[in-house]
N, C-alpha and C positions, 0 to 999 in steps of 0.2 A: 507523487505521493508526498511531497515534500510542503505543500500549499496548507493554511489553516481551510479547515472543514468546515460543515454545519456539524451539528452533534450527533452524537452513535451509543445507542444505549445496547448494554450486553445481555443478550435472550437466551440463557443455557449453554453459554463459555462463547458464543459469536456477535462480533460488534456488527448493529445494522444500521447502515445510516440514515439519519433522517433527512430523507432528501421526496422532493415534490419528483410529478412525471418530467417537470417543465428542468428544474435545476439536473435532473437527470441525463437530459437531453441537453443543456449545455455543458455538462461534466462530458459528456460522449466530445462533442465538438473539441473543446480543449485537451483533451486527451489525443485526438487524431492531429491534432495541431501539434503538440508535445513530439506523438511520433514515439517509437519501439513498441512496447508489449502492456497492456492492461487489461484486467482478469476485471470483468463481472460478472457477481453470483446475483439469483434470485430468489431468495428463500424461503420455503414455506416449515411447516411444523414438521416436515417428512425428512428435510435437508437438516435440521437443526440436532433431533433426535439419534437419525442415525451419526453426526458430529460428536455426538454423546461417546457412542463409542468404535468409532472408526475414527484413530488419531489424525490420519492421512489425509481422514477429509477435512476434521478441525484445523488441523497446520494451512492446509489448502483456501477452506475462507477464510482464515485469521489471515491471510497473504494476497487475496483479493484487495486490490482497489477499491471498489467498492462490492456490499453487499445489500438489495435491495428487499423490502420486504412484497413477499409473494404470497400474502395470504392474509385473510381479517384477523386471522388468531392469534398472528405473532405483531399486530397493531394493537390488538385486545392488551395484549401479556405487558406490551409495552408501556400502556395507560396505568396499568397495575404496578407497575413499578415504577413509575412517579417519572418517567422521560417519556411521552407519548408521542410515535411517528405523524409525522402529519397526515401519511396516506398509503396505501398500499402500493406498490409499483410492479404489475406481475410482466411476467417476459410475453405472454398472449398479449397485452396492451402495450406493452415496451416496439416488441417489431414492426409491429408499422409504424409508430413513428417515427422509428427510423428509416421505415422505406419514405415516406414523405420526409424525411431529411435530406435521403439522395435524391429523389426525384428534384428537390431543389437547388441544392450545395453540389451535386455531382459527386458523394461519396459512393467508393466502391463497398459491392457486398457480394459473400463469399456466404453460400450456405451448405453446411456439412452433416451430415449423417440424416436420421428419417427414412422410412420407407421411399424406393424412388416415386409411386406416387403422389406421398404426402410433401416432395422433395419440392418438384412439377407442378403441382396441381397449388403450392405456396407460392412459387417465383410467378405462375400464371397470374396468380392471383394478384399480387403485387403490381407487377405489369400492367394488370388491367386497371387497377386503382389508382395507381399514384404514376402515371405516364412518367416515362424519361429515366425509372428507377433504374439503377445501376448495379444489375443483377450480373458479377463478372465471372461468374464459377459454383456451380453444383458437383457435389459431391457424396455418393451413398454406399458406403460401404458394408457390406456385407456384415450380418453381425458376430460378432468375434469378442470375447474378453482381452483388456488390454495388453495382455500379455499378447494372444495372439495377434491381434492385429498388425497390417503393413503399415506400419506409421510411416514411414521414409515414401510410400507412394502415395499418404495426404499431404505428406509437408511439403511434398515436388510439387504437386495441383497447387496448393494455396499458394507456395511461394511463386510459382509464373501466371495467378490472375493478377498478385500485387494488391491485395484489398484492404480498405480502411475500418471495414467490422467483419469479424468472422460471428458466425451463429454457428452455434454446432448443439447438435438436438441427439446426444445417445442416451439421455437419461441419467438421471443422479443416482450415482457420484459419477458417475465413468466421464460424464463428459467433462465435468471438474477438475479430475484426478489429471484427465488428458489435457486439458491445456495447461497443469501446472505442470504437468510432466515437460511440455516441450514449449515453456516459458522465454528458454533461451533459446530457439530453434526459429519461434514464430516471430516476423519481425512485421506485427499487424498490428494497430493502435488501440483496437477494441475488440477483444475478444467476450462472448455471452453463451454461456448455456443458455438452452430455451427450452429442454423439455420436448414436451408436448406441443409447442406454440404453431409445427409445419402441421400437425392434423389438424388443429382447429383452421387454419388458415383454408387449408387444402380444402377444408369442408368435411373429412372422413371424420372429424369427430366434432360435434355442435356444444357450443358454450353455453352455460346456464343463461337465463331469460339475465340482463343487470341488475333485476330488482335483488334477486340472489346473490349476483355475486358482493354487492355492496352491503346486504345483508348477513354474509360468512355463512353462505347457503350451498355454494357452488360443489363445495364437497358431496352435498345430498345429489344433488343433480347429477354428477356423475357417477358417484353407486350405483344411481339406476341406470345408468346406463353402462356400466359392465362392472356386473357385480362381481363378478367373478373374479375377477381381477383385481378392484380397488377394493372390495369389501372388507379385505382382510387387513390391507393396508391402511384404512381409515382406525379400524377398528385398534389395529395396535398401534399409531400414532395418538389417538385417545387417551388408552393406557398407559402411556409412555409419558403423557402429558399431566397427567395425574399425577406421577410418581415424582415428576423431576421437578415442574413449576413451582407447584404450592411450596415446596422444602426453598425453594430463591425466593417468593415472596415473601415468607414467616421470616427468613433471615436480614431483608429489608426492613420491614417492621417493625421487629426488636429494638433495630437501631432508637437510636434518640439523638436527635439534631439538636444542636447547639443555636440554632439558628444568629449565628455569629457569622461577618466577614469573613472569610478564611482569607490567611496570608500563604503566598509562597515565596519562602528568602533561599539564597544558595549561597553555596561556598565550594573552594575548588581546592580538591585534592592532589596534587599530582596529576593525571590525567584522568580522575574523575569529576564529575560536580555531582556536587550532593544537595538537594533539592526534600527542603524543610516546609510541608504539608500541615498547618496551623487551624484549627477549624474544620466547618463540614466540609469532606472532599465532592463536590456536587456545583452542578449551575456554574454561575457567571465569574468564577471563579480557573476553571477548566481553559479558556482562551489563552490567560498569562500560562498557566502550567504548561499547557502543548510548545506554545512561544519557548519558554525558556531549554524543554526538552528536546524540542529541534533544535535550538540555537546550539547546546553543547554536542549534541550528536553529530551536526554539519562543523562542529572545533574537533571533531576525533575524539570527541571524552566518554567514559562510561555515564553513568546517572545510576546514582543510588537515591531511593525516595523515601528520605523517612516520616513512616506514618503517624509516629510512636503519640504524634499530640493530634491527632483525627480522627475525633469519636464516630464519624459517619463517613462512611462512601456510599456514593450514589449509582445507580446501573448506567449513569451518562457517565459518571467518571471511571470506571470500568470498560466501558466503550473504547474510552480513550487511551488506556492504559496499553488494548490489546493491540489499540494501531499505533501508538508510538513504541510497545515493541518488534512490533513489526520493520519499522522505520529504523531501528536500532540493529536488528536483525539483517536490515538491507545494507547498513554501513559498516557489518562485525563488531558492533558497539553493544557492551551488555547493559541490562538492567535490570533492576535487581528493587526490591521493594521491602524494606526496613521498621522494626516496630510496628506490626501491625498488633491492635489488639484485639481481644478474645473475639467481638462482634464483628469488627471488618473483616476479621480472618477468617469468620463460618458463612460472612457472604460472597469474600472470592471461592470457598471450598463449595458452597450451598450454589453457585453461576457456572459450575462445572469448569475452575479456573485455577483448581490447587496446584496441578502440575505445570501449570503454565507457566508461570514466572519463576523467576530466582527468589526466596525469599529468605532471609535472614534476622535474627532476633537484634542486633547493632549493628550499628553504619562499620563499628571498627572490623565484623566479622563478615560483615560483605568487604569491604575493600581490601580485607588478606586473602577472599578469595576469589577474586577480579583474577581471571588469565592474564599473564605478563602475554606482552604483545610481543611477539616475534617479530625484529626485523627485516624489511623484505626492499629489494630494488624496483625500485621505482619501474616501471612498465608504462611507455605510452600506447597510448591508442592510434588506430589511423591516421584518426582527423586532427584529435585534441584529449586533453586530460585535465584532470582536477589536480593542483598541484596546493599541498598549505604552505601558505606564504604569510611571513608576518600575521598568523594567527586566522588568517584567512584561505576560504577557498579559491584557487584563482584557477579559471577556464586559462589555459594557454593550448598554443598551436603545439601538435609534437613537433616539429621543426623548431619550434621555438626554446624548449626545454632544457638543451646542453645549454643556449646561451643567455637564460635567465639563470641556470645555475651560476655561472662565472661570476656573472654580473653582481648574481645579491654575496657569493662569496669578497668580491671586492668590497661591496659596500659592508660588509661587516668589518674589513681590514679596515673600513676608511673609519669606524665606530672607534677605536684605536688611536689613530693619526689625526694628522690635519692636513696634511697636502693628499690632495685626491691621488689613486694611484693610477701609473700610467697602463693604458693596456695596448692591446695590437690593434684588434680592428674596430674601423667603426661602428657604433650601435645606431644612429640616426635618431631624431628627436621623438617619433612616435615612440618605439621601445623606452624611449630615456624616460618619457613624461609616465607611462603604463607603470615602470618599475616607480616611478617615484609617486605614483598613487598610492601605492601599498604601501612605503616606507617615509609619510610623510614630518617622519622629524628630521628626514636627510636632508643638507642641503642642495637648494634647487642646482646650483654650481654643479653638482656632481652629479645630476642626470641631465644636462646640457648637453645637447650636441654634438659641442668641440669637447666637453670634458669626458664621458661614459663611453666608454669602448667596451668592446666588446674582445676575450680572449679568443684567438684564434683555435679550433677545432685540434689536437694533437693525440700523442696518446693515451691522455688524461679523459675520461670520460663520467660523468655524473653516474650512470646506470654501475659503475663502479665501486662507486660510494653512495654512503646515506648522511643527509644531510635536514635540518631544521633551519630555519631561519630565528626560531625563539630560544631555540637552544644552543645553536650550532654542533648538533650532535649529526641529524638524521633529514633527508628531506624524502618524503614517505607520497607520494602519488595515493589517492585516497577510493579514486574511482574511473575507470579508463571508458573511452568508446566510440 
């Protein structure tokens, strides 16, 4: 989540990204490459709405990796608000190709919930299309509210196929809610609601003719075919649509562009940076801002944004907002958004976005109400950890951690002195060169070799203390795994 994006414009308080079938499909691939847990949604005007007011599920796609558009309507709404998706991406056309992904690449695929027909009669289906596909576990659960269901007897199934995409078809939200629920539980690269995608596959339920669906027809097509059931739910997605869009377009509108460069300058407060928004917030502009907002978030600092000289924001810069707090959210980093005026401020409230953010009337009244950060000890992981070092994030082994600590604690005593100081054991030249990458006004003499030792293991131990390399206060492990 950490990578620059394409752009993501926000459709009634959820960022959707604009992304093709194809970049889709290599976002899938690098994600399985990457390795642990990522959430994609599909969403249509049915997912966005009820977002509206089931917070649960807002929190849930604002926290999604990605969020795909599954419907002409929410491509429509997006031309209308001046960021247009380039195409629809629905999860019925997403799953196969991803079954021809594994039938090529050898990715494992795990499918969960669906009637067992529609379960069977999809994996057959797969099978028979795209030979070699790597179908390593079905799974159809009985239907249950997530309260009750046996979660501990899907997570044993998924977790002994070992699969690189889960599908899981219970139907919005639940199967949303469900994978955000056991986020930290499922250790699978790609995780997708699909809905509906194992009927249609299965064949038990037939897809509008394409001229329809390309048309923003397919809705009609399947009224008729179970009215009963979707009739009501078109009908009040309609209504729903009526009441909330038009109030986020008029509030677009109103605005007045400057049609000026916008600038973004920063400045660093203690452990905030403060990020100075100059001109329309929109467009070609948005790449530097994301850049400098990851850059302070991956320093450990808040970001406060002041808007107070930004006559416009854009529904792409809104996008953006909602994934870098997210991104900020993933590191316990706040953010917080400053002078906003009368118009940008009825079009975060008019994009269903009031409660989202921190917001504040001056930078000076955000940064007095910035959480002091509680000091905490450092924690490795199994393998390795994120440790800041000289202002950096640095991948170290946990093995290695007590004795990087020693080490930068000497070289700040040698910051002092001139004679290097002597230690016990040796460090060896790879560790010596590592450390003296990150501390490159030391001299090289003093991560030589013969010079950089290493303190002997005793009853002194870093997880003891806290410590910084910038301050020599605190040294704060940032994210373990």
């Amino acid at each position: 989540m950490l990578e620059p994006r394409e752009t993501r414009v926000a459709i009634l308080g959820v960022a959707v990204d604009n992304l093709t079938m194809d970049q889709v499909l290599d976002a899938v691939e690098a994600k399985i490459a990457e390795g642990g847990f990522h959430q994609i949604a599909t969403a249509n005007v049915d997912f966005l709405l009820k977002s509206v007011h089931d917070e649960e599920l807002h929190e849930t796609l604002c926290r999604c990796d990605f969020v795909l558009a599954d419907g002409m309507p929410v491509v429509w709404a997006s031309h209308l608000l001046g960021t247009g998706l380039k195409e629809r991406v629905t999860g019925a056309d997403l799953v196969p190709r991803l079954a021809d992904l594994s039938a090529r690449k050898g990715y494992r695929i795990f499918l969960l919930g669906a009637s067992e027909a529609s379960s069977s009669g999809s994996a057959a289906w797969m099978e028979k299309t795209y030979p070699g596909v790597r179908i390593v576990g079905r799974y159809c659960p009985s239907y249950q509210t997530l309260e009750e269901m046996d979660h501990q007897e899907m997570l044993t199934r998924i977790e002994a196929a070992q699969p690189d995409i889960l599908l899981v078809s219970f139907g919005n939200p639940k199967q949303e809610k469900w994978l955000a629920m056991h986020r930290h539980q499922l250790n699978v690269p790609v995780c997708i609601g699909v809905g509906a995608t194992f009927d249609f596959l299965s064949g038990r339920v037939s897809r509008a003719p394409a001229w329809m669906q390309h048309s923003g027809l397919e809705w009609l097509y399947r009224t008729i075919q179970e009215p009963s059931r979707l009739a009501k739910r078109y009908a009040s997605n309609l209504v729903g649509l009526m009441r909330y869009l038009p109030v986020q377009l008029t509030a677009f509108a109103v605005q007045t562009k400057q049609h000026s460069l916008a600038e973004v300058t920063s400045e660093t407060v203690g452990m905030t940076t403060v990020l100075r928004v100059d001109g329309d917030f929109t467009g070609s502009m948005l790449p530097k801002f994301e850049a400098e907002v990851r850059k302070a978030v991956l320093s450990r600092s808040h970001v406060v944004v002041d808007m107070s000289r930004a006559g416009y924001i854009g529904a792409d810069a809104l996008g953006s907002l909602i994934h870098l707090k997210n991104l900020a959210h993933t590191w316990k980093r706040e953010l917080w958004l400053v002078g906003l005026r009368r118009l940008p401020a009825w079009v975060v409230r008019a994009t269903q976005l009031g409660t989202s953010f921190r917001i504040a009337d001056k930078v000076a009244e955000a940064l007095r109400r910035i959480e002091p950060e509680l000091a905490t000890a450092p924690q490795s992981g199994q393998d390795w950890a994120f440790c800041r070092i000289g202002g950096q994030l640095i991948p170290i082994h946990a093995q290695e951690v007590p004795e990087v600590y020693r080490q930068v604690r000497q070289m700040l005593k040698q910051r002092l002195t001139v004679e290097p100081i002597p230690v016990m054991a040796s460090a060896g030249p790879e560790m010596g060169a590592r450390i003296q990458s990150w501390f490159p006004s030391m001299p090289e003499e003093s991560t030589a070799s013969g010079k950089l030792k290493l303190i002997s293991p005793k009853s002194e131990t870093p997880y003891g203390s806290q410590w910084d390399s910038d301050t020599g206060s605190s040294l704060r492990e940032t994210a373990a795994r």
